[in-house]
Backbone as JSON Lines, residues from 0, in Angstrom:
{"i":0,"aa":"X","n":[29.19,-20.47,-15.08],"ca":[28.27,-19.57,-14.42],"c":[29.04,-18.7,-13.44]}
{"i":1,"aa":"X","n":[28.83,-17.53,-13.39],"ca":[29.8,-16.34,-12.96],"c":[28.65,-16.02,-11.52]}
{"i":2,"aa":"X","n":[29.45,-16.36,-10.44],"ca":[28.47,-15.83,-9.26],"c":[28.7,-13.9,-8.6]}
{"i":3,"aa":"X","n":[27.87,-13.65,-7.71],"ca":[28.36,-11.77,-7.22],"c":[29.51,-12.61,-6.6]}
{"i":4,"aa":"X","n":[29.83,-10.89,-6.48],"ca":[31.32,-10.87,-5.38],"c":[30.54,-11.35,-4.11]}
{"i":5,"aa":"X","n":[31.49,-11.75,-3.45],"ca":[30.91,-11.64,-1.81],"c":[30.64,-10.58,-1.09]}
{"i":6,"aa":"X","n":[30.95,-9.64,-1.44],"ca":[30.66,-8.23,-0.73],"c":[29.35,-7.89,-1.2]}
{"i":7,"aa":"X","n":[28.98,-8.08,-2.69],"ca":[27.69,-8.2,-2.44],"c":[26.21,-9.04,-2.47]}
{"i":8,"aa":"X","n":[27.03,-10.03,-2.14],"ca":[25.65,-11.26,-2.08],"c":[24.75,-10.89,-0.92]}
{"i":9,"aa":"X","n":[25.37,-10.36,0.05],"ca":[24.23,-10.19,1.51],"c":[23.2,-8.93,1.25]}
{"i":10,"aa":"X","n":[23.74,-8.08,0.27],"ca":[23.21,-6.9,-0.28],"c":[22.09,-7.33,-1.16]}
{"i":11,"aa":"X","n":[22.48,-8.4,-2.13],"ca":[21.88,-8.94,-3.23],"c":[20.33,-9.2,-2.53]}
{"i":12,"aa":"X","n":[21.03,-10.6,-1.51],"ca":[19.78,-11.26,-0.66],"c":[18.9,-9.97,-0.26]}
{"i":13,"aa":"X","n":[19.13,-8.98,0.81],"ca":[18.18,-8.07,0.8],"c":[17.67,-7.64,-0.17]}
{"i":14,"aa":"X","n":[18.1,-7.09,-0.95],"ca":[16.88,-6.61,-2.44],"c":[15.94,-7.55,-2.92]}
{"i":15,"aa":"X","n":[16.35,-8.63,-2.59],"ca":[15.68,-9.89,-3.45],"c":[14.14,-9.87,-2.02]}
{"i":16,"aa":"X","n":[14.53,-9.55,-0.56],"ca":[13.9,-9.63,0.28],"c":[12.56,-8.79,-0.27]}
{"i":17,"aa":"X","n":[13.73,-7.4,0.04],"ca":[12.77,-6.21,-0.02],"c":[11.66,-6.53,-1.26]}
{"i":18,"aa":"X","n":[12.11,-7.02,-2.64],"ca":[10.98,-7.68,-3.86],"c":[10.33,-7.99,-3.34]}
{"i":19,"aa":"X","n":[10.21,-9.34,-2.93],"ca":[9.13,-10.41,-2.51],"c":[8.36,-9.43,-1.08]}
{"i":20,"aa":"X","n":[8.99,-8.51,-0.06],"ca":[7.97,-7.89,0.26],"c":[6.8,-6.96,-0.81]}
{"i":21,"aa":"X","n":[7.89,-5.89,-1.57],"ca":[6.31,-5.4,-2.47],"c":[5.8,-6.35,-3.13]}
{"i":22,"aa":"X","n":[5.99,-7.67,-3.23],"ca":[5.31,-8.43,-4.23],"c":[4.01,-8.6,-3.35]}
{"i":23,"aa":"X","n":[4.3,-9.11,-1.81],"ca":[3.9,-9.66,-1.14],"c":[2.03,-8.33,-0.61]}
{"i":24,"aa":"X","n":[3.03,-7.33,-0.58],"ca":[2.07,-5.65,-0.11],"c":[1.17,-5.47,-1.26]}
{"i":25,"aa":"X","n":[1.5,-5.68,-2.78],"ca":[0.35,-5.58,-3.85],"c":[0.15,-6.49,-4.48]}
{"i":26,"aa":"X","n":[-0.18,-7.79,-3.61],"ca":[-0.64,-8.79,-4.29],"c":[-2.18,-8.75,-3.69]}
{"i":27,"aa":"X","n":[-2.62,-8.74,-4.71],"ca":[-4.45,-9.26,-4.86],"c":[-5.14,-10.0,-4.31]}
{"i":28,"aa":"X","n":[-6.01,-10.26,-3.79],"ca":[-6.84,-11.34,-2.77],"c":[-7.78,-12.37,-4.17]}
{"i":29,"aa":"X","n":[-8.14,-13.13,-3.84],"ca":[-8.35,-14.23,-5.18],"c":[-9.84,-14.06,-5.26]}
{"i":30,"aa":"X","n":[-10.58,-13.71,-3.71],"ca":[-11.86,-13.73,-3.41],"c":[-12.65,-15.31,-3.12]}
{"i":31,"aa":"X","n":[-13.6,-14.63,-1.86],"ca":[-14.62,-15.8,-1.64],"c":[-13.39,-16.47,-0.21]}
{"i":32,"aa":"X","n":[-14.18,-17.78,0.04],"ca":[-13.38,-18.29,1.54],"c":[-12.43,-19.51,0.53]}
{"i":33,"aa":"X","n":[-11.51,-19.67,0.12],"ca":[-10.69,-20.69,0.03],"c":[-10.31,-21.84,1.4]}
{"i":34,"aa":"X","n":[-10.54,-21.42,2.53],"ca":[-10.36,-22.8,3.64],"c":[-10.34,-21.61,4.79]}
{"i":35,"aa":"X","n":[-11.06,-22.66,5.98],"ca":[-11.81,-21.3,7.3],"c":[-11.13,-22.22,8.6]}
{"i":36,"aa":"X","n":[-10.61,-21.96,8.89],"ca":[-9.92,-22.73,10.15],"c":[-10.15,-22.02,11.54]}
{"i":37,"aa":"X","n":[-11.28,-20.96,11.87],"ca":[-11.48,-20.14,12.41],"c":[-12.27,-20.83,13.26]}
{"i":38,"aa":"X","n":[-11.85,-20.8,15.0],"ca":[-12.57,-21.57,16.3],"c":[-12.15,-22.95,16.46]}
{"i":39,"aa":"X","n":[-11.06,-23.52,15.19],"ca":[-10.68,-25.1,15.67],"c":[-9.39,-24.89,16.41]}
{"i":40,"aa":"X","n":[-9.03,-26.44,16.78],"ca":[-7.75,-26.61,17.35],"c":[-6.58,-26.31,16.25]}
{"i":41,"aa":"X","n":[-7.03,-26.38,14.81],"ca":[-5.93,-26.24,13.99],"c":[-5.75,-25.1,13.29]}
{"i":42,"aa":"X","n":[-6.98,-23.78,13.69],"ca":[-6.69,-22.74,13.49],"c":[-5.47,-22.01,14.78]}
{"i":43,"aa":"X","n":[-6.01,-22.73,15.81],"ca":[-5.01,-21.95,16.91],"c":[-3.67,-22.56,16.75]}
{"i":44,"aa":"X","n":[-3.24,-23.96,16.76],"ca":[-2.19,-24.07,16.0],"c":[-1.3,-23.35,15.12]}
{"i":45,"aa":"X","n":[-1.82,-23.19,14.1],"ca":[-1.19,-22.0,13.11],"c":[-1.34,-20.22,13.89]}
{"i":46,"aa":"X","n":[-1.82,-19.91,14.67],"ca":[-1.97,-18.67,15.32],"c":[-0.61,-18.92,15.82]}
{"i":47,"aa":"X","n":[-0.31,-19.96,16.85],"ca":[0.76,-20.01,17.83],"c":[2.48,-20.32,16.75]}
{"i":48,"aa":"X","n":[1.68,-20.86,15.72],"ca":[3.14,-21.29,14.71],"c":[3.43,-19.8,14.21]}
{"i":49,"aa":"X","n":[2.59,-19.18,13.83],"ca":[2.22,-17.51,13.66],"c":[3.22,-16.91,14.39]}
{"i":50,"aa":"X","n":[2.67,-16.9,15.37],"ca":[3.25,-15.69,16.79],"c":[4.92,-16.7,17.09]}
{"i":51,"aa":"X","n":[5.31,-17.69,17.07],"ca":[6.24,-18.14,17.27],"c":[7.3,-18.0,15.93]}
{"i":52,"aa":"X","n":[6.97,-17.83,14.9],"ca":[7.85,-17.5,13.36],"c":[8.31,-16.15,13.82]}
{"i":53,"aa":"X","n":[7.52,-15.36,14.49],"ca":[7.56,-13.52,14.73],"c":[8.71,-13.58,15.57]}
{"i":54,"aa":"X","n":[8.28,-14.92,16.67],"ca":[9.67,-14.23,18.04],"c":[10.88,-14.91,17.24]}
{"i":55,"aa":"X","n":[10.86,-16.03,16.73],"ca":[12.14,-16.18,15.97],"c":[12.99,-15.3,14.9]}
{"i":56,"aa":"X","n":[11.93,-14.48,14.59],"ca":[12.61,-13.77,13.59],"c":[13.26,-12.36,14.6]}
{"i":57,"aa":"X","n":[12.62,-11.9,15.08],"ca":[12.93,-11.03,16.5],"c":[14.44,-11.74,17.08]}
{"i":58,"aa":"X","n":[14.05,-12.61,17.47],"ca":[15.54,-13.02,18.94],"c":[16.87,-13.28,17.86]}
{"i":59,"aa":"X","n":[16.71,-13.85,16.72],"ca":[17.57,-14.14,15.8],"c":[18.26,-13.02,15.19]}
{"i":60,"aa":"X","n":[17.59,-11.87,14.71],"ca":[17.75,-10.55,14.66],"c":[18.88,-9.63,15.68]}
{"i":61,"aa":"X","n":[18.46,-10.35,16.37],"ca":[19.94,-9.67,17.65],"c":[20.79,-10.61,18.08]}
{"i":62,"aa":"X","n":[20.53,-11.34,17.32],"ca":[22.12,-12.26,17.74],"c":[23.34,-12.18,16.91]}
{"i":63,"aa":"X","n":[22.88,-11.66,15.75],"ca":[24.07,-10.83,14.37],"c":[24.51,-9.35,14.88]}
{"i":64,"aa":"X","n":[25.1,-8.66,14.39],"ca":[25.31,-7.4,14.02],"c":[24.63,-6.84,12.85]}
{"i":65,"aa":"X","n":[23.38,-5.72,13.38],"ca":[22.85,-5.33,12.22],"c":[23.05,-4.69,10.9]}
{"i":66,"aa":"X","n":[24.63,-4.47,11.49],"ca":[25.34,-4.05,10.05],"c":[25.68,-5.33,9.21]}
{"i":67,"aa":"X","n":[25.76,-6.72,9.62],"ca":[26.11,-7.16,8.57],"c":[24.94,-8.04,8.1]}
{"i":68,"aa":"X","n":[23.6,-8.18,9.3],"ca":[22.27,-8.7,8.61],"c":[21.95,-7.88,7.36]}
{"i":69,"aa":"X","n":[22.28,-6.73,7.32],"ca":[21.73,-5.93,6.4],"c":[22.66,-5.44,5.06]}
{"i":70,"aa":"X","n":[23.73,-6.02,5.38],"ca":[24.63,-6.37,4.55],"c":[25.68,-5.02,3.93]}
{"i":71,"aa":"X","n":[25.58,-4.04,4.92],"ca":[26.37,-2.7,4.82],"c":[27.35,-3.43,5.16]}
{"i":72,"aa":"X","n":[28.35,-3.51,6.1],"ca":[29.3,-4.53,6.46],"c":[29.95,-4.91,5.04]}
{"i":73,"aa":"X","n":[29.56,-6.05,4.65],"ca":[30.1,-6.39,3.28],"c":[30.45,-5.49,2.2]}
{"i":74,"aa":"X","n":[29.17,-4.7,2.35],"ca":[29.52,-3.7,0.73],"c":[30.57,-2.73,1.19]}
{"i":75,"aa":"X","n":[30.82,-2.15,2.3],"ca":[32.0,-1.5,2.81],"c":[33.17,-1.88,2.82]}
{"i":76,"aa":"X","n":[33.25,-3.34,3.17],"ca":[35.02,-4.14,2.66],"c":[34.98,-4.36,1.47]}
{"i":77,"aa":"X","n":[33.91,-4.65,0.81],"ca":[33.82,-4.71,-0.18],"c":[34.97,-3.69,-1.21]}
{"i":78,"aa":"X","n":[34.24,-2.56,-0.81],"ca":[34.42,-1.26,-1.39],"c":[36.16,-1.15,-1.13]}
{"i":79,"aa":"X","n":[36.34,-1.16,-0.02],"ca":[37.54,-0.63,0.86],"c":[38.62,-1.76,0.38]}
{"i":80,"aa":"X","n":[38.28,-2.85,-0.45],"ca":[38.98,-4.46,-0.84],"c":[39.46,-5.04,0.28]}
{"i":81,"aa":"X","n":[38.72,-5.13,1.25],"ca":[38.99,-5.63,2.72],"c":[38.58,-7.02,2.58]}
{"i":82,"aa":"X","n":[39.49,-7.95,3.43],"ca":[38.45,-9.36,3.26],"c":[37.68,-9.69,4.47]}
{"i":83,"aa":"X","n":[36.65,-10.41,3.7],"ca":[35.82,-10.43,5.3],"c":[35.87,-11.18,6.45]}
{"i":84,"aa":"X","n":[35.45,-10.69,7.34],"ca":[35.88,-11.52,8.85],"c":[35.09,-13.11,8.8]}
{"i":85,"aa":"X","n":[35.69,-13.76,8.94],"ca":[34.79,-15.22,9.07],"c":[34.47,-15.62,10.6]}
{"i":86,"aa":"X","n":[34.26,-14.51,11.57],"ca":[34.26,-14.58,13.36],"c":[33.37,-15.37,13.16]}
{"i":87,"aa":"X","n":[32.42,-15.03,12.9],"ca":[30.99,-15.24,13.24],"c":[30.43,-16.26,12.2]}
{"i":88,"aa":"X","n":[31.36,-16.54,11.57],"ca":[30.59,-17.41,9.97],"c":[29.28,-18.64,10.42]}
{"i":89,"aa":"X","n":[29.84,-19.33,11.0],"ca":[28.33,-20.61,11.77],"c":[27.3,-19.75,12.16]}
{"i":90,"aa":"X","n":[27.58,-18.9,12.95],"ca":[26.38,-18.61,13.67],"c":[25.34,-17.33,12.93]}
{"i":91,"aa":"X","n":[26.24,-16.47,11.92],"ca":[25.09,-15.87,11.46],"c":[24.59,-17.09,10.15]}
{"i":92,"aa":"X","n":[25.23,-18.12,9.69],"ca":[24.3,-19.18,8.64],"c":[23.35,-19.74,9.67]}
{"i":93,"aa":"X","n":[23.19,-19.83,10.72],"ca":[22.09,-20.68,11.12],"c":[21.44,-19.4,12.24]}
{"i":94,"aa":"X","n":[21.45,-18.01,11.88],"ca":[20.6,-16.81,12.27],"c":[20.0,-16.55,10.48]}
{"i":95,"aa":"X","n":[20.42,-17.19,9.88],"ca":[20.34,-16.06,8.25],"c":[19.21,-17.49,8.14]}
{"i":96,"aa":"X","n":[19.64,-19.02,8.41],"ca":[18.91,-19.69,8.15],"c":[17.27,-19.69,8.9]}
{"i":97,"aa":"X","n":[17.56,-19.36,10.26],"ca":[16.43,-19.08,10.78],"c":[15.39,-18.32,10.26]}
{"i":98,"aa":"X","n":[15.9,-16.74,10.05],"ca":[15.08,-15.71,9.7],"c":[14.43,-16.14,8.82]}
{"i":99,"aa":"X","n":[15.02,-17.16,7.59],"ca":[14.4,-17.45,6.32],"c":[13.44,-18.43,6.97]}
{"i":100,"aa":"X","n":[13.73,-19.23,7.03],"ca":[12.49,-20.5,7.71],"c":[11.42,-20.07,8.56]}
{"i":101,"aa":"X","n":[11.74,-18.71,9.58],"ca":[10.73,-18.34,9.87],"c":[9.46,-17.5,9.19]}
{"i":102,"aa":"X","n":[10.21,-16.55,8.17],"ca":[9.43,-15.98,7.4],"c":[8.44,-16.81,6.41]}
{"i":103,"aa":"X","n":[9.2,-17.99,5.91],"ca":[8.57,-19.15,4.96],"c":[7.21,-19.69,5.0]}
């Protein structure tokens, strides 16, 4: 099994993002109430798990360089046959891991 280059897997991951957003923007409602959690303790729960996925994805967001969250960075050494910097390697896997878990 033949994997991308590394220059463009971070590129890859975004497109694959950007998909699952239009999947996400024209997907269909099923109709009727499937489950109403509206005025309990376990609707506000999920409100606050809600609003807390948002600031994680936010504060995590600026702890990378947005050139290489977005994966220009890569496709540019890529391009240029530069190899890539491993400065930052831990900390954007557990910013790249966040964003995902929060969005999830």
């Amino acid at each position: 099994m033949q994997r991308a280059a590394i220059s463009t897997d971070r590129s890859a991951s975004c497109a694959s993002s950007l998909c699952l957003i239009l999947l996400f923007w024209l997907w269909q409602p099923m109709g009727g109430i499937v489950w109403d959690v509206a005025g309990s303790a376990f609707g506000s729960a999920l409100t606050v798990l809600y609003f807390l996925g948002w600031a994680v994805v936010l504060y995590t967001t600026f702890l990378i360089d947005h050139f290489d969250l977005l994966g220009l960075r890569q496709a540019w050494n890529g391009f240029r046959n530069r190899k890539p910097r491993g400065r930052h390697a831990v900390r954007r896997r557990l910013c790249n891991a966040a964003i995902r878990l929060s969005f999830a």
